[in-house]
C-alpha positions as CSV (number, residue, x, y, z in Angstrom):
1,X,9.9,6.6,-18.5
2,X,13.5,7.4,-17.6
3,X,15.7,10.6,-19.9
4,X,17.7,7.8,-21.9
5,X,14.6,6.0,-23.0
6,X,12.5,9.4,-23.9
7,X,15.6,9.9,-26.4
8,X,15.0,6.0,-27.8
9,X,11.7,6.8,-29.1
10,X,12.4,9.9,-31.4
11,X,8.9,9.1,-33.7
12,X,6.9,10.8,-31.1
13,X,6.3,14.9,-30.7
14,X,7.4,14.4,-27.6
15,X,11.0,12.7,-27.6
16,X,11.8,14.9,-30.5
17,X,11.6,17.9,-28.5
18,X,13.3,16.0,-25.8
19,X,16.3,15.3,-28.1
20,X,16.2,18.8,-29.4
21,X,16.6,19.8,-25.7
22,X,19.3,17.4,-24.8
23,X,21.8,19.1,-28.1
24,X,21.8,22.2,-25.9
25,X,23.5,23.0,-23.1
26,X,21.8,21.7,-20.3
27,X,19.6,24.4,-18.0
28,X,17.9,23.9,-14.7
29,X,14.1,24.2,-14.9
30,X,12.7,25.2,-11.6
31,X,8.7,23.8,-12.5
32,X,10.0,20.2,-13.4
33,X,12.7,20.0,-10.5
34,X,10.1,20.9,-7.9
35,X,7.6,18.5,-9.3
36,X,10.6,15.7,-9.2
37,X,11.4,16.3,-5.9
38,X,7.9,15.9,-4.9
39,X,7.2,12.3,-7.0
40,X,10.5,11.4,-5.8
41,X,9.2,12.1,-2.3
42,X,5.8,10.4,-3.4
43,X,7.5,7.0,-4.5
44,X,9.4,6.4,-1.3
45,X,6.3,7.1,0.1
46,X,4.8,4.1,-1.6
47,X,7.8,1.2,0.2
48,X,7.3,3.6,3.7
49,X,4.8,3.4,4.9
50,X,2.3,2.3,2.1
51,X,3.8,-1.2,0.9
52,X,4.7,-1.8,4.5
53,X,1.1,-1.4,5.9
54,X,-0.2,-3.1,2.9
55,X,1.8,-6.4,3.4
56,X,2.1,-5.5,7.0
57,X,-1.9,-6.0,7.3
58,X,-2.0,-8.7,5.5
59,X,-0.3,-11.6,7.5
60,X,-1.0,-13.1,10.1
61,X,-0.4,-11.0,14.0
62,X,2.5,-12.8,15.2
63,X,4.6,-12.0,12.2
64,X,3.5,-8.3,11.5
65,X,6.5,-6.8,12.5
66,X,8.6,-9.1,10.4
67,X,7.2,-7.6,7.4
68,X,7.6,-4.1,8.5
69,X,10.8,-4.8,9.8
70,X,12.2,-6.8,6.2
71,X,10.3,-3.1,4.1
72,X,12.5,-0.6,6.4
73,X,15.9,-3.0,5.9
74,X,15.8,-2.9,2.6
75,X,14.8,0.8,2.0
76,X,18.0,1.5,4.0
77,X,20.2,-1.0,2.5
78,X,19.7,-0.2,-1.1
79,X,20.0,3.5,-0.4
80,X,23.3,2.8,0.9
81,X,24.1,0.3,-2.1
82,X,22.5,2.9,-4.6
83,X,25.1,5.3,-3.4
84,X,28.2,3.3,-3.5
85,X,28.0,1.9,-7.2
86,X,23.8,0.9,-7.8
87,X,23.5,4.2,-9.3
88,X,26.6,4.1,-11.1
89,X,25.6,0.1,-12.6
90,X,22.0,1.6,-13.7
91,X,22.6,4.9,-15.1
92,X,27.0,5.4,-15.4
93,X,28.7,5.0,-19.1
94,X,29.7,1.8,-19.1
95,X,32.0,1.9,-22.6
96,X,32.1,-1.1,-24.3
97,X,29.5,-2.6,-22.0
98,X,27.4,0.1,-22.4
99,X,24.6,-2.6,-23.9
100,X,25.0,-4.8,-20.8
101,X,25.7,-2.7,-17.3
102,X,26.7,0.8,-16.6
103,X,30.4,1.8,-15.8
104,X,32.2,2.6,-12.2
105,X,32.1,6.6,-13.2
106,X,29.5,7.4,-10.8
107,X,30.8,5.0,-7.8
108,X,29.8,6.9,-4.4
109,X,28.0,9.9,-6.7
110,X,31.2,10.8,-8.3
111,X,30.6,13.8,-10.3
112,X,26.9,14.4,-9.1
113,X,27.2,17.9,-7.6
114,X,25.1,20.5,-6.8
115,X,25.1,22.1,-10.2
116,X,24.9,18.8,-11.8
117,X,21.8,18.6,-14.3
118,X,20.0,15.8,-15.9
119,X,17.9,17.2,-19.0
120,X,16.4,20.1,-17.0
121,X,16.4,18.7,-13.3
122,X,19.2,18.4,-11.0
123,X,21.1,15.1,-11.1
124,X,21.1,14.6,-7.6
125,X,17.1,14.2,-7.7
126,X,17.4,12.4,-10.6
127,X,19.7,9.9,-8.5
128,X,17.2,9.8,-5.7
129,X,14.4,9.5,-7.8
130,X,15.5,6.1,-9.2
131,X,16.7,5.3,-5.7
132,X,13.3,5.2,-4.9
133,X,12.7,2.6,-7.9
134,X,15.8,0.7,-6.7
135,X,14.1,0.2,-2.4
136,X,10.7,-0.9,-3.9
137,X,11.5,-3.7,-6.3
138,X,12.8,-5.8,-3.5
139,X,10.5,-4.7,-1.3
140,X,7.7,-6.0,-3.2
141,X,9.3,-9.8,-3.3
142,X,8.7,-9.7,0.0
143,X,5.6,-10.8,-0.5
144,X,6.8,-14.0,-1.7
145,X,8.4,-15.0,1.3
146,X,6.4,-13.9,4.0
147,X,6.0,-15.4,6.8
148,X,8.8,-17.7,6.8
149,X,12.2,-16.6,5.6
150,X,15.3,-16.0,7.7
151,X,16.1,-12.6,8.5
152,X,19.6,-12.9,7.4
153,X,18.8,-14.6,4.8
154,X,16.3,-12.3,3.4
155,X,18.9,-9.2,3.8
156,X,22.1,-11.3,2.0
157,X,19.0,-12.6,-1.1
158,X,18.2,-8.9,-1.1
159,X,21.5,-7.6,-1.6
160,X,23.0,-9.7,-4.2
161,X,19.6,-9.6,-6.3
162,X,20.0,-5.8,-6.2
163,X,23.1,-6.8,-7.9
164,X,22.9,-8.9,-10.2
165,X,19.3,-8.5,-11.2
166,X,17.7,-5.1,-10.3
167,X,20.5,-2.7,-11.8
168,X,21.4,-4.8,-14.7
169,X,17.6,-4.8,-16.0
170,X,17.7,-1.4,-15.3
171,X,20.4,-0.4,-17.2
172,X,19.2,-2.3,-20.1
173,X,15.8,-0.4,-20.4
174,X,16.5,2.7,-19.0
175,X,20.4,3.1,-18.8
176,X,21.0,2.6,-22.9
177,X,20.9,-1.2,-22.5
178,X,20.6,-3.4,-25.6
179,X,16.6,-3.6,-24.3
180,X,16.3,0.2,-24.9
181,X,18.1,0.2,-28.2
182,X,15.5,-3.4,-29.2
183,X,13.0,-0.6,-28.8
184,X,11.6,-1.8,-26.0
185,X,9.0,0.8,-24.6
186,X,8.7,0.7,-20.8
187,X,7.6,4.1,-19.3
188,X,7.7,3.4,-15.4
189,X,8.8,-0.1,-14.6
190,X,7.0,-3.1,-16.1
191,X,9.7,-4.9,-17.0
192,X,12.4,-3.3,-15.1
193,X,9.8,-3.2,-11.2
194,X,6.9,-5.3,-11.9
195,X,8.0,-8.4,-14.4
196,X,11.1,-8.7,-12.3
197,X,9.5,-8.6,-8.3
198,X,6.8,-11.0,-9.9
199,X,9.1,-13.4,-11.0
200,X,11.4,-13.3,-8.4
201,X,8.4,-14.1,-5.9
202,X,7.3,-16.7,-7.6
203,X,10.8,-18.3,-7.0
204,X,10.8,-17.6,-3.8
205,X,7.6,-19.4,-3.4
206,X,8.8,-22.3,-5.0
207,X,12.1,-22.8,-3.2
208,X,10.7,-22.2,0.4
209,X,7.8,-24.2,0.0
210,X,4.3,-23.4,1.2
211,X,4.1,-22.0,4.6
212,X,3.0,-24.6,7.5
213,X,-0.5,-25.4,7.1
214,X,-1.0,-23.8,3.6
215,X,-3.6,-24.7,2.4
216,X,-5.6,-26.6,4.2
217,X,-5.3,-23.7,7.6
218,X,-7.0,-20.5,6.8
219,X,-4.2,-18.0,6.8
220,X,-6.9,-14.9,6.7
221,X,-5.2,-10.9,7.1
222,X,-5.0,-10.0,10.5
223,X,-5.8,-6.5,9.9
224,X,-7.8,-5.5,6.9
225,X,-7.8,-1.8,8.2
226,X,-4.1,-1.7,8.0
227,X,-3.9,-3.5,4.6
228,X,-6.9,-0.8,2.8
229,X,-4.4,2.2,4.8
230,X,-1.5,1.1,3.0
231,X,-3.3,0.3,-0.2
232,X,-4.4,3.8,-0.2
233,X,-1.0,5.2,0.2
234,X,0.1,3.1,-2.9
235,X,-2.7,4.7,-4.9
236,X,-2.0,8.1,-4.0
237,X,2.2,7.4,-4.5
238,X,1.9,6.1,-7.7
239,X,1.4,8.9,-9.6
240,X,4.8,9.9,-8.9
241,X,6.0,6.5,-9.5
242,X,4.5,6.7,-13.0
243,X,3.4,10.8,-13.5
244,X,7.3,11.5,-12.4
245,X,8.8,9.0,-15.0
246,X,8.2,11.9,-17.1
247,X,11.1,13.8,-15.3
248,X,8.7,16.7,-16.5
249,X,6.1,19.4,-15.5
250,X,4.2,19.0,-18.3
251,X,1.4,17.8,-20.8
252,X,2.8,14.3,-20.9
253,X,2.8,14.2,-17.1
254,X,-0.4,14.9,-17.1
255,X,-1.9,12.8,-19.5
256,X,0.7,9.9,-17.7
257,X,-1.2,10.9,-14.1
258,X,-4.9,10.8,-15.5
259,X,-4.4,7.4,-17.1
260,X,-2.9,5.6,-14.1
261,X,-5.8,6.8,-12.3
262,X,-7.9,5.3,-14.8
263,X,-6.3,2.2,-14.7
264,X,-6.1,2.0,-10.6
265,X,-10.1,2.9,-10.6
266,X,-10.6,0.3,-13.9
267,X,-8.6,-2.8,-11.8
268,X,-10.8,-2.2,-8.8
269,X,-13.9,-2.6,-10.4
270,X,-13.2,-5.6,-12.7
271,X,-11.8,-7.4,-9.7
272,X,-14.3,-6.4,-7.3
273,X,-16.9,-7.6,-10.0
274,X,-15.5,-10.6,-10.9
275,X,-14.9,-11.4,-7.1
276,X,-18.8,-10.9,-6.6
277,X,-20.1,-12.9,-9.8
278,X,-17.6,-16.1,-8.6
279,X,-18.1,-15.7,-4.7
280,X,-21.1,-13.9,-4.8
281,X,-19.9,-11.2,-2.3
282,X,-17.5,-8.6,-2.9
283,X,-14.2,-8.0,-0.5
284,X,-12.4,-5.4,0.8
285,X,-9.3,-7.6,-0.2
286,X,-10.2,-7.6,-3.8
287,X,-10.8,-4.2,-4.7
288,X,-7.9,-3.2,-3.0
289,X,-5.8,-6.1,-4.5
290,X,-7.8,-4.8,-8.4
291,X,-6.2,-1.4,-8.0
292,X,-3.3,-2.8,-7.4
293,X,-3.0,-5.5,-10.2
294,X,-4.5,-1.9,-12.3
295,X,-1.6,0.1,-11.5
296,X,1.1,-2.1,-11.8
297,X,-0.6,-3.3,-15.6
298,X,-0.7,0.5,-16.6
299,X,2.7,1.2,-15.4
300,X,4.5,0.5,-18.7
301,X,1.8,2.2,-21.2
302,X,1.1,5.0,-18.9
303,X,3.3,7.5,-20.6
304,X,2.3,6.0,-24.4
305,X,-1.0,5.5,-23.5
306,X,-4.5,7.7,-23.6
307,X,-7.7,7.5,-21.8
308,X,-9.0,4.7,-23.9
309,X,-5.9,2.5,-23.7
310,X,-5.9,2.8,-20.2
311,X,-9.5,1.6,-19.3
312,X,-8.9,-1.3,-21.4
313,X,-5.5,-2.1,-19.8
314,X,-7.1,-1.5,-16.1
315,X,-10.1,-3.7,-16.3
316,X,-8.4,-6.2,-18.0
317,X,-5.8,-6.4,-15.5
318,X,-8.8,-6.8,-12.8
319,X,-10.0,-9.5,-14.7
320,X,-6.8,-11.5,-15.6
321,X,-5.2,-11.3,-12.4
322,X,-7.9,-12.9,-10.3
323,X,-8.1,-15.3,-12.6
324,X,-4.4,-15.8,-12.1
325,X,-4.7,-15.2,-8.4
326,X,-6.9,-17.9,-7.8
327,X,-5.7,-20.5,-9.8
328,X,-2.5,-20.1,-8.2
329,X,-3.6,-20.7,-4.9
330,X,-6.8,-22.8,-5.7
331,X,-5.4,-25.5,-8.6
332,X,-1.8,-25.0,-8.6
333,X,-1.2,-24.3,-4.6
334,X,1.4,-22.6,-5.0
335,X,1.8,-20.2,-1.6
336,X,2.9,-16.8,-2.9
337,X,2.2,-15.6,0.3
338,X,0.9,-12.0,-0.8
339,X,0.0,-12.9,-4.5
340,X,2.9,-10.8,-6.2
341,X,3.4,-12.9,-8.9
342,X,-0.3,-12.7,-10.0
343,X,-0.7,-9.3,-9.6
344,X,2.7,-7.7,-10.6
345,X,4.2,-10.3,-12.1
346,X,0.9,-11.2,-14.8
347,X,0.3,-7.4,-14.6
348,X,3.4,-6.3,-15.4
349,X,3.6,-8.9,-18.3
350,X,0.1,-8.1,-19.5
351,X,0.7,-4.7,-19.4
352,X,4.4,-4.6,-21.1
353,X,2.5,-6.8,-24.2
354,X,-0.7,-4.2,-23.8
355,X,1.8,-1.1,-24.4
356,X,2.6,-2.5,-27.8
357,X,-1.2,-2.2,-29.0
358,X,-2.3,0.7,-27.2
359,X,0.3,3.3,-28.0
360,X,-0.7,3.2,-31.7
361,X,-1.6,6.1,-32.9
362,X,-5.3,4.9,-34.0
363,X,-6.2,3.7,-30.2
364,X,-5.3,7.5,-28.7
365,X,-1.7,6.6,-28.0
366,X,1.9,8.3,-28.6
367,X,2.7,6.5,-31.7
368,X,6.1,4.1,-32.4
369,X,9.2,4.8,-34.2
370,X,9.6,5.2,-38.0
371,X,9.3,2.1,-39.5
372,X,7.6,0.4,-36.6
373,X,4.0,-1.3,-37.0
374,X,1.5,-2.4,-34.2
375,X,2.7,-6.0,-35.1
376,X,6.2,-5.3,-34.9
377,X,6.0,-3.2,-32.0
378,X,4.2,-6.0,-30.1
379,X,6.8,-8.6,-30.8
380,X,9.7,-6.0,-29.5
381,X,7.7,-6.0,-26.4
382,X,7.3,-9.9,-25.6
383,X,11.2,-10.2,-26.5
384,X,11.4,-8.3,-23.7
385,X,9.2,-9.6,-21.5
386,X,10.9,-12.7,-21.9
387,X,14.5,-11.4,-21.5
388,X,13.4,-10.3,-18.3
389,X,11.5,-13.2,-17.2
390,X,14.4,-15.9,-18.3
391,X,16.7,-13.2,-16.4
392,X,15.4,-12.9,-13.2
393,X,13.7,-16.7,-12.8
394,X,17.6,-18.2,-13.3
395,X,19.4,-15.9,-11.1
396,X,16.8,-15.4,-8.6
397,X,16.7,-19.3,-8.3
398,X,20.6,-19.2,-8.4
399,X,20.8,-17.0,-5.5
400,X,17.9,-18.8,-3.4
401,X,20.1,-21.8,-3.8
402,X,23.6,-20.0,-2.8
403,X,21.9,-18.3,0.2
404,X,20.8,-21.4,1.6
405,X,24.3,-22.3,1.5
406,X,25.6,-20.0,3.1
407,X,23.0,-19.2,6.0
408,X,20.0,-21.2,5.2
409,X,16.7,-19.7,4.2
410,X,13.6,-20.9,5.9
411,X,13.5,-20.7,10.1
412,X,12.3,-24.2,11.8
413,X,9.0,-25.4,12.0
414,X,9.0,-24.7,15.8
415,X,9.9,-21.3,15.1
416,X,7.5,-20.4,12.3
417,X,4.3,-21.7,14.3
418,X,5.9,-19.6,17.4
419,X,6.0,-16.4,14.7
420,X,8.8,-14.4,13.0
421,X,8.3,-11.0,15.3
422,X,9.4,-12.9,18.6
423,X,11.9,-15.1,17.0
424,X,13.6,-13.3,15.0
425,X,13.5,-9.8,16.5
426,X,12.1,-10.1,20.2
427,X,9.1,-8.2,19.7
428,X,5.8,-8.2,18.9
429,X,3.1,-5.8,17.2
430,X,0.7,-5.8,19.4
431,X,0.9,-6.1,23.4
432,X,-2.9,-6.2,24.1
């Protein structure tokens, strides 16, 4: 959760000594702003290398270095982007607009210097911190695409859906927005990450059309050892994807951590399990993809949530997005190339909805605001969830639409059965 929203939520213990905190001056705390500076180091550890290997592993050979190649662009492309106004957009006072988008205060950091603090950290890591946020959203729609999207194309869709997409959704639950002031409770990115990279892929999916072959050719991973390396990394950065939303060394940080592991450990099993009773073996791929569709489920609870909540939210997410997962590919045949929509995109919906129950008082959660019930609380939550989703689906579609335009999307038939590494970038992963 993010310092504006922590001050939206005054009901709880916790965001009243926040806001206590924030009517003094503000003073550097040298626990919390070493632990920030190591989740911030943690969640850009997730896009590079983890989310690279993971997708990286997961496609076929001759377009490994595609993947890698589209994760490292946009890390470095948003960082630049996040510098020059993304930060500004997300997090800057935007006056009269305040609701919608941030202002032009912060364009190029203006005004974050080194004695700048942010609650008790130092702005600057604050800024990097969300940076982080800001590289893997797009990253993750990646998946969506794979395989068969221009390279140009893919950096000019990534750019102006930064824009027009990423930092205004932003802004509205963490930044002040009119989402924040609904009441909307979204601790590390269900709406804001996981809603809006699942949606976006699913767009994707549908505007490219299936990749050659799909699905009658088996498209298996060409490197499961790769994929399970990168998953692992995504495990282990998460806790400062979700533990660091608390911009705080503290009890809440470390109730946040211990119930994303819960949920990680939770998806794994109920999608390994569920995997095994409907194929009758179990795969590497699925327990890997479970903790994956667990953690991106408890992102949203994981700083209203307790122990309880989050072995619920984890093994339903196991559960639900194989369902989803399946059905996709199986009955719908739609080729999301890497399944984001069913895994973030349902989990980040089930889990945005799931926030509203669990963080009731009575199920070991935080609590809501005065005057807020579990009923209440849930219908903030789907409003939204389907803000967001309405949102992203029309601009993202938009954009699709304009890019193809402009440079078109998809590379020839010829060239996607020759494979994006040589075609695109001369290269290839593997000279055995």
């Amino acid at each position: 959760m993010k310092f504006v929203l922590r001050l939206a939520v005054p009901a709880t213990a916790f965001c009243a000594v926040t806001a206590r905190a924030a009517e003094e001056a503000p003073r550097l705390d040298p626990a919390n702003t070493a632990w920030m500076l190591t989740a911030t180091v943690l969640v850009l550890f997730m896009t590079l290398p983890g989310l690279a290997l993971f997708y990286g592993g997961l496609v076929r050979t001759k377009n490994v270095l595609s993947v890698l190649m589209q994760c490292f662009a946009i890390a470095a492309i948003v960082s630049l982007l996040w510098v020059a106004f993304g930060y500004s957009l997300a997090f800057g006072d935007g006056g009269t607009m305040n609701a919608w988008l941030g202002g032009l205060d912060k364009v190029f950091l203006a005004g974050v210097t080194v004695d700048g603090v942010k609650g008790t950290i130092p702005e600057t890591v604050f800024a990097m911190f969300q940076m982080t946020f800001a590289i893997i959203t797009p990253a993750l729609i990646v998946g969506g695409f794979a395989e068969r999207m221009r390279f140009s194309a893919m950096l000019l869709f990534s750019v102006a859906w930064l824009v027009l997409v990423y930092l205004p959704v932003a802004h509205w639950v963490w930044g002040d927005g009119w989402l924040a002031r609904l009441g909307v409770m979204d601790y590390a990115g269900g709406t804001v990450v996981h809603i809006n990279a699942g949606v976006a892929a699913l767009v994707a999916a549908l505007v490219l059309g299936r990749r050659r072959g799909f699905p009658e050719t088996p498209m298996p991973p060409h490197n499961l050892t790769m994929t399970v390396t990168g998953a692992s990394m995504l495990w282990v950065g998460w806790f400062g994807f979700n533990a660091g939303s608390a911009l705080a060394a503290d009890g809440t940080a470390g109730m946040t951590m211990l119930v994303t592991h819960i949920g990680a450990a939770a998806g794994s099993v109920a999608w390994m399990l569920s995997e095994w009773v409907r194929f009758g073996k179990p795969s590497v791929l699925g327990i890997v993809t479970g903790m994956v569709a667990g953690l991106g489920t408890i992102t949203p609870a994981s700083g209203f949530v307790g122990p309880l909540g989050a072995l619920v939210i984890g093994g339903t997410a196991g559960v639900v997005c194989f369902i989803a997962t399946n059905h996709m590919k199986r009955r719908l045949r739609i080729d999301d190339s890497l399944d984001v929509f069913p895994v973030h995109g349902v989990g980040g919906i089930l889990g945005t909805l799931a926030t509203g129950l669990f963080a009731a008082k009575e199920l070991g959660g935080v609590g809501y605001a005065a005057g807020t019930s579990i009923g209440s609380q849930v219908l903030t939550q789907l409003a939204g969830v389907v803000a967001v989703f309405v949102w992203c689906a029309v601009v993202t579609w938009v954009l699709f639409r304009l890019v193809d335009l402009a440079v078109g999307i998809r590379v020839s038939a010829e060239h996607e059965t020759e494979g994006l590494d040589v075609v695109l970038h001369n290269e290839t992963g593997y000279n055995l």
